[in-house]
C-alpha positions as CSV (number, residue, x, y, z in Angstrom):
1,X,-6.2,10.9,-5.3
2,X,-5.6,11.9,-2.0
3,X,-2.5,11.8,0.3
4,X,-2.8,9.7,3.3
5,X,-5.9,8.1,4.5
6,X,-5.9,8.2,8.6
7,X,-7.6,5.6,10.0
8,X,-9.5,6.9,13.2
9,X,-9.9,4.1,15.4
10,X,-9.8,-0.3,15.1
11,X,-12.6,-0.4,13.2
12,X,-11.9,1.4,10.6
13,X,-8.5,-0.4,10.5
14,X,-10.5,-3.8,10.3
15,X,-12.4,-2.8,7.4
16,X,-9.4,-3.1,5.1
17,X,-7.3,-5.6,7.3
18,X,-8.8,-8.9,5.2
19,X,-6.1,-10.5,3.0
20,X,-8.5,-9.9,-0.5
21,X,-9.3,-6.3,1.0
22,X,-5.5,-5.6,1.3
23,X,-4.8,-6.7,-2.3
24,X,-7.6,-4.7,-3.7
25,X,-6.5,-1.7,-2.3
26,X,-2.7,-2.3,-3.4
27,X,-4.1,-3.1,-7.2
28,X,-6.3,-0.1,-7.3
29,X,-3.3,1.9,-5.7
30,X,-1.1,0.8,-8.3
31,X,-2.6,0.1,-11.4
32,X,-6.1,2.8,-10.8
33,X,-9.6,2.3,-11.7
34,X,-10.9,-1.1,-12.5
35,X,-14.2,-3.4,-12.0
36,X,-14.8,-6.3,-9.5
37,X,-14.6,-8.5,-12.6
38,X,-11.1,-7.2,-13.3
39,X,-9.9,-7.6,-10.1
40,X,-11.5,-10.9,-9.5
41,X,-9.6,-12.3,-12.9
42,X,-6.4,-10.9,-11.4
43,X,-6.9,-12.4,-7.9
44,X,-8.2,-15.4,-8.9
45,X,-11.9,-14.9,-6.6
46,X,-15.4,-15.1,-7.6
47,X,-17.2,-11.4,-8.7
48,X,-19.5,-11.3,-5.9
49,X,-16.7,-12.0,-3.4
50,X,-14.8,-9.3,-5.2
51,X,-17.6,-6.8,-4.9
52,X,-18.2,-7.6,-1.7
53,X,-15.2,-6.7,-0.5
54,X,-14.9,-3.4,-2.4
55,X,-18.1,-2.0,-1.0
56,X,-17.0,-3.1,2.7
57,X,-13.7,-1.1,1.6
58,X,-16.1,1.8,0.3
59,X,-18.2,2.0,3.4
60,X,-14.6,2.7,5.7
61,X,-13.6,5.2,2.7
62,X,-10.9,3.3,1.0
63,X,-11.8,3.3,-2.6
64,X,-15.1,4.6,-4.4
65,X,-16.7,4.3,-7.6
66,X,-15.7,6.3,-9.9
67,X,-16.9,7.9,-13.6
68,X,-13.9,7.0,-15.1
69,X,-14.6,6.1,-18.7
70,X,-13.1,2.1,-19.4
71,X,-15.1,1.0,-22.0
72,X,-17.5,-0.5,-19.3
73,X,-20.2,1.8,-19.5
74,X,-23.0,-0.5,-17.0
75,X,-20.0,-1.9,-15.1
76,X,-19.3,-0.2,-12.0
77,X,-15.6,0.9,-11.3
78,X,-13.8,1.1,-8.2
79,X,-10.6,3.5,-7.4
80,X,-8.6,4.3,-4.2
81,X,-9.2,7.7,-2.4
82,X,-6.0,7.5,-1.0
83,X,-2.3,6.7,-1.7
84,X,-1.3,5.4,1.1
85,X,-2.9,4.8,4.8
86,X,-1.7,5.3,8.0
87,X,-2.8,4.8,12.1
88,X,-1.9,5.9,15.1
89,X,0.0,3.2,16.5
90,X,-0.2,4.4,20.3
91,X,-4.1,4.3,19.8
92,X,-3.8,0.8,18.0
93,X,-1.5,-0.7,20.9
94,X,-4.1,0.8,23.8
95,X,-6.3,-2.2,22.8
96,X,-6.0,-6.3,22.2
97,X,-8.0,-5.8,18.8
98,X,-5.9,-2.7,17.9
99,X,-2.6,-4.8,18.5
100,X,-3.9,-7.8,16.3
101,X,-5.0,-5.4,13.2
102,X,-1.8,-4.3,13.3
103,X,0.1,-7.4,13.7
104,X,-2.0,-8.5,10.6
105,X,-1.0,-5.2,8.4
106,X,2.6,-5.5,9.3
107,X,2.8,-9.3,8.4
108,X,0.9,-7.9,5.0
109,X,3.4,-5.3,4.4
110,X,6.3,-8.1,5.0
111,X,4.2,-10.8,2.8
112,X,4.0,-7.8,0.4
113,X,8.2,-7.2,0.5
114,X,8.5,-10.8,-0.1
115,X,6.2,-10.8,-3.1
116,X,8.7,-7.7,-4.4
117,X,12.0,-9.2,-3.9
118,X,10.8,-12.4,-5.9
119,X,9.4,-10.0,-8.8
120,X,12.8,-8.2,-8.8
121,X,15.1,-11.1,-8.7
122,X,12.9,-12.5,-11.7
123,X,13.2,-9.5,-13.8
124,X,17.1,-9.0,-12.6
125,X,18.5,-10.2,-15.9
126,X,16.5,-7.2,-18.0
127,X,16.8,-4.1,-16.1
128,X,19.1,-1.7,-17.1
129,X,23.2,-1.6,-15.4
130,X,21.5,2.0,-13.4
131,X,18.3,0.1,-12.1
132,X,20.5,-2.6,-10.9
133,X,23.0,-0.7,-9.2
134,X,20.7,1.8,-7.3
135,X,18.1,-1.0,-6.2
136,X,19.0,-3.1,-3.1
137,X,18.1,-4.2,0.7
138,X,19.6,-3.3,3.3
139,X,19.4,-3.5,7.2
140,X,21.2,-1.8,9.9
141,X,21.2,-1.8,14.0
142,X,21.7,1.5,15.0
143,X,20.9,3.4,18.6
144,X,18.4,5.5,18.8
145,X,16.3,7.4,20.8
146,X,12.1,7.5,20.1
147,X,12.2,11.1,19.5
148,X,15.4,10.9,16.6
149,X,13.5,7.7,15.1
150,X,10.6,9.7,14.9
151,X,12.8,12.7,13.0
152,X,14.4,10.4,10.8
153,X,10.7,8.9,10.1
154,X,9.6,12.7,9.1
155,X,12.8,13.7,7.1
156,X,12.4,9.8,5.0
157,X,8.9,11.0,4.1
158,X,9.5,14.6,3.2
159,X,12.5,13.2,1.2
160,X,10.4,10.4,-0.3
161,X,7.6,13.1,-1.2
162,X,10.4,15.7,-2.3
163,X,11.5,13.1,-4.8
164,X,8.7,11.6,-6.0
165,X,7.1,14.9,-7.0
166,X,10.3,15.7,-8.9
167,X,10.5,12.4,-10.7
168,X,6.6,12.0,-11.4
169,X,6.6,13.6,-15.5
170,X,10.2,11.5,-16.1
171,X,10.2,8.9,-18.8
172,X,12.6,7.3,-17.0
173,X,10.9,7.0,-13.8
174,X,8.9,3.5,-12.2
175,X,7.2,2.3,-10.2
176,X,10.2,1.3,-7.3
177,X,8.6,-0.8,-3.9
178,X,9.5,0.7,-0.7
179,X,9.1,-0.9,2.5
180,X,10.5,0.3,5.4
181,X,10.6,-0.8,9.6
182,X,12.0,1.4,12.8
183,X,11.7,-1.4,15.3
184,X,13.2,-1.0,18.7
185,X,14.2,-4.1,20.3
């Protein structure tokens, strides 16, 4: 799986802002290859609706199908190309449309931190005294200037990346939600 996928205008941006489109990505993102009947189960939708959505996300290049061998050798199986997307928010905000695509994927990504923090106080009681201690939100107010929030931007994701790669063969490693916001007021 690749990277980053960078979206290169709106439109592509509006191919995977959908609320079912967002979700497919995340699950194929997160738990790797499945069918539009597996994901349909797990969200709850129809099939067709399901496949729908997953070739609209294939025609943008979000996901593709893929060989990968699940025991569904006539059902066709979807996976993400990419880890994570990104856009460039100064092209996004030159536009009306661009500004609401955004506005929806940042609502998503706060609906998404929401849906986290109610997983994570549910499982509180059974993770282990280090998993408690090192997880946690947090929020500060701090001044900045645009060129030292986009430094601190590049040194987060060069340590996130840094870390990541040395974690990724540890047993003890798991999957840990990130969500992150640099918002000037």
């Amino acid at each position: 799986m690749k990277e980053t996928k960078l979206v290169s205008g709106v439109q592509e941006l509006k191919a995977v802002a959908h609320p079912l489109r967002v979700r497919l990505l995340a699950a194929l993102r997160e738990h790797g290859p499945a069918t539009a009947t597996e994901l349909a189960k797990r969200f709850q939708t129809d099939t067709g609706s399901t496949s729908y959505h997953l070739r609209k996300l294939a025609q943008s290049g979000f996901v593709a199908e893929t060989d990968d061998p699940g025991g569904h050798h006539r059902a066709r199986r979807w996976q993400a190309i990419h880890k994570t997307t990104s856009w460039s928010n100064t092209e996004m905000a030159a536009s009306f449309e661009g500004r609401e695509v955004v506005s929806f994927m940042h609502r998503r990504q706060v609906e998404a931190l929401a849906e986290s923090v109610q997983r994570f106080e549910a499982g509180l009681a059974g993770l282990p005294p280090e998993w408690v201690e090192a997880s946690g939100i947090g929020d500060l107010l701090v001044k900045l200037t645009a060129r030292s929030l986009d430094e601190l931007w590049e040194r987060f994701y060069a340590d996130l990346d840094r870390l990541s790669k040395r974690d990724a063969l540890d047993e003890g490693a798991r999957p840990v939600s990130i969500v992150v916001a640099g918002l000037p007021r």
